[in-house]
RODO-2510 file (C-alpha; in nm, 4 decimals, decimal comma):
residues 71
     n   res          X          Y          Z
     1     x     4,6441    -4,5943    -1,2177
     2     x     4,9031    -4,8368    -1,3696
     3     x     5,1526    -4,9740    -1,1457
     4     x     5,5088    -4,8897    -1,2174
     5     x     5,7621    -5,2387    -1,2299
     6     x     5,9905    -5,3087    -1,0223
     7     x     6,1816    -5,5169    -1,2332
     8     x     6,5005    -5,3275    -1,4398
     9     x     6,4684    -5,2896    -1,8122
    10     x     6,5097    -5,5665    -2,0522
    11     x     6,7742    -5,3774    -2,2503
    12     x     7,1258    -5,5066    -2,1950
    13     x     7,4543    -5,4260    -2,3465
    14     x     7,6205    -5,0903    -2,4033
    15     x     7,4190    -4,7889    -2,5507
    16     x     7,5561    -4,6277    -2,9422
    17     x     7,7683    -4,3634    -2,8820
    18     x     7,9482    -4,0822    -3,1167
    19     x     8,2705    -4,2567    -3,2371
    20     x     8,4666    -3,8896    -3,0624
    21     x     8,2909    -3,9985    -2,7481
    22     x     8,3653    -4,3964    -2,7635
    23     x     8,4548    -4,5592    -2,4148
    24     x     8,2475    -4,2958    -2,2609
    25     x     8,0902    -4,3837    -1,9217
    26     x     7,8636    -4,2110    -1,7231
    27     x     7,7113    -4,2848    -1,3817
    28     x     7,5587    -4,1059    -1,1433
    29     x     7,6270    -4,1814    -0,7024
    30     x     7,4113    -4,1997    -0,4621
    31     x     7,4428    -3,8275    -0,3703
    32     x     7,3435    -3,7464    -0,7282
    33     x     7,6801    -3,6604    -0,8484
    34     x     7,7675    -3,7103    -1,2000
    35     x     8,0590    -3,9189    -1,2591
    36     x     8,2448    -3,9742    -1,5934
    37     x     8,5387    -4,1515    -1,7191
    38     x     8,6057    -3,9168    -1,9572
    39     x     8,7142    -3,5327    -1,8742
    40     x     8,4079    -3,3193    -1,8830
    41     x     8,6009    -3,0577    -2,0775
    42     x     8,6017    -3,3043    -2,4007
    43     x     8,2587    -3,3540    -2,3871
    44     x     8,1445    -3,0060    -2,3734
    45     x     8,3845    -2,9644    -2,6213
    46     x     8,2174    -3,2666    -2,8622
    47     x     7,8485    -3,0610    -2,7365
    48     x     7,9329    -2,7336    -2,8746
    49     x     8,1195    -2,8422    -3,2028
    50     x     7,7818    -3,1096    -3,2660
    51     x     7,4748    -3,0167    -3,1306
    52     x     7,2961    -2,6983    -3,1855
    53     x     7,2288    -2,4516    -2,8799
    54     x     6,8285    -2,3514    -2,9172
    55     x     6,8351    -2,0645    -2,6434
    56     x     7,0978    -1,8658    -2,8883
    57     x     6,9374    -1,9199    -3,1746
    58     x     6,5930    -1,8424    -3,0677
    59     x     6,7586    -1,4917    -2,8999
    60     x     6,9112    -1,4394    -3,2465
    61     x     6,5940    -1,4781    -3,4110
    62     x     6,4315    -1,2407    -3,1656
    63     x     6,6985    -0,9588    -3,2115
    64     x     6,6407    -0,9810    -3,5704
    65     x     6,2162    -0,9204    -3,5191
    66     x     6,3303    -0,6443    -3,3265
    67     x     6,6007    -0,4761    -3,5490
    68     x     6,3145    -0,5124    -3,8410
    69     x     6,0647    -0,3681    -3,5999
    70     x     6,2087    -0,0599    -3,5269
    71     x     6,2933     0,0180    -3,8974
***
C-alpha cells in the first residue's frame, strides 16, 4: 500500500479563475465551514448563468422517453 506524503503540494501561487469571479477566495475552518470573500449569492448566480445542471437535464430527457412512450 503506498504511503500518502506528508509534505503539502508543490503547487504555489493563486489558482485561474473566471474573470466574473476574480479576487475570489475560498477557505474552509476548522469546523468545516465554508468561508468566502465574495457573497455566495454572486456565485450561485455566475453557477447557474455558466455551468450546466445534469440532474435537470437528465429528468428532461426522461420525461421526453416517457411522453414518446405512452404515444
Amino acid at each position: 500500500m503506498a504511503k500518502k506524503s506528508d509534505k503539502p503540494s508543490k503547487k504555489q501561487g493563486k489558482p485561474r479563475v473566471h474573470k466574473d469571479l476574480s479576487g475570489l477566495e475560498i477557505s474552509i475552518n476548522q469546523f468545516g465551514e465554508i468561508k468566502s470573500n465574495m457573497d455566495i449569492e454572486k456565485v450561485n448566480a455566475f453557477l447557474d448563468k455558466n455551468v450546466e445542471d445534469k440532474k435537470l437535464t437528465e429528468r428532461e430527457e426522461t420525461l421526453k422517453k416517457r411522453k414518446k412512450n405512452k404515444k
